[in-house]
VOKEPA-540343 format. One record per residue (C-alpha): x, y, z; residue in three letters. Coordinates in pm, whole numbers, plus 50000, padded with zeros to 5 digits. Each point is the difference from the previous one (the first is absolute). Layout:
N
XYZALA/...
***
This chain:
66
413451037246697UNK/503005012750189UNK/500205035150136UNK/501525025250218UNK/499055025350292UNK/502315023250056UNK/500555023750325UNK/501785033149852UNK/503285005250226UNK/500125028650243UNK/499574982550327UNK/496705013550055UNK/501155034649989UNK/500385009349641UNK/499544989649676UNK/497244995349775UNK/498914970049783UNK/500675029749692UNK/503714997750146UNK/500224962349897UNK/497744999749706UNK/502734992949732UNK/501414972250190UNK/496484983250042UNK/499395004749619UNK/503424987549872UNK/499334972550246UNK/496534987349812UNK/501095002849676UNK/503214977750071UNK/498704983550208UNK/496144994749845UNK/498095000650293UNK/497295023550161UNK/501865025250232UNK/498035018950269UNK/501955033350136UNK/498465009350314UNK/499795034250142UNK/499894995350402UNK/499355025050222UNK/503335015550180UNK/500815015950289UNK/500185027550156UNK/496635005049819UNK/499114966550101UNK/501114979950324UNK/500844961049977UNK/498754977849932UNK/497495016349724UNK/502664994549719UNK/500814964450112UNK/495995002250027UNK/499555007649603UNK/502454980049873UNK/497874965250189UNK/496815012549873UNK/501624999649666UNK/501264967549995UNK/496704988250115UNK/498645018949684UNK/502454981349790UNK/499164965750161UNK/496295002050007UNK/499985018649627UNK/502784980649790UNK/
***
């Protein structure tokens, strides 16, 4: 099975995975494979590299869960 992770634009300083939700769910159903939408931590909340951080350990999840 085929599938997607997707990093929500912003460049680390805005945006939410909610901002991108439509895109990612237009995207499986034409596309008919499992999407994941990720919600990384951004700055100034968070410094770098935590999103870059989240967005590894959830590829790992993907990898070691598909």
């Amino acid at each position: 099975m085929c599938g997607y992770v997707w990093a929500h634009g912003g460049g680390g300083i805005y945006g939410t995975a909610v901002t991108d939700n439509s895109t990612m769910c237009k995207l499986a159903i034409e596309s008919d494979v499992v999407c994941f939408n990720v919600d990384y931590r951004i700055a100034p909340e968070h410094k770098s590299p935590a999103g870059a951080k989240d967005m590894i350990a959830t590829l790992k999840y993907v990898i070691a869960n598909a």
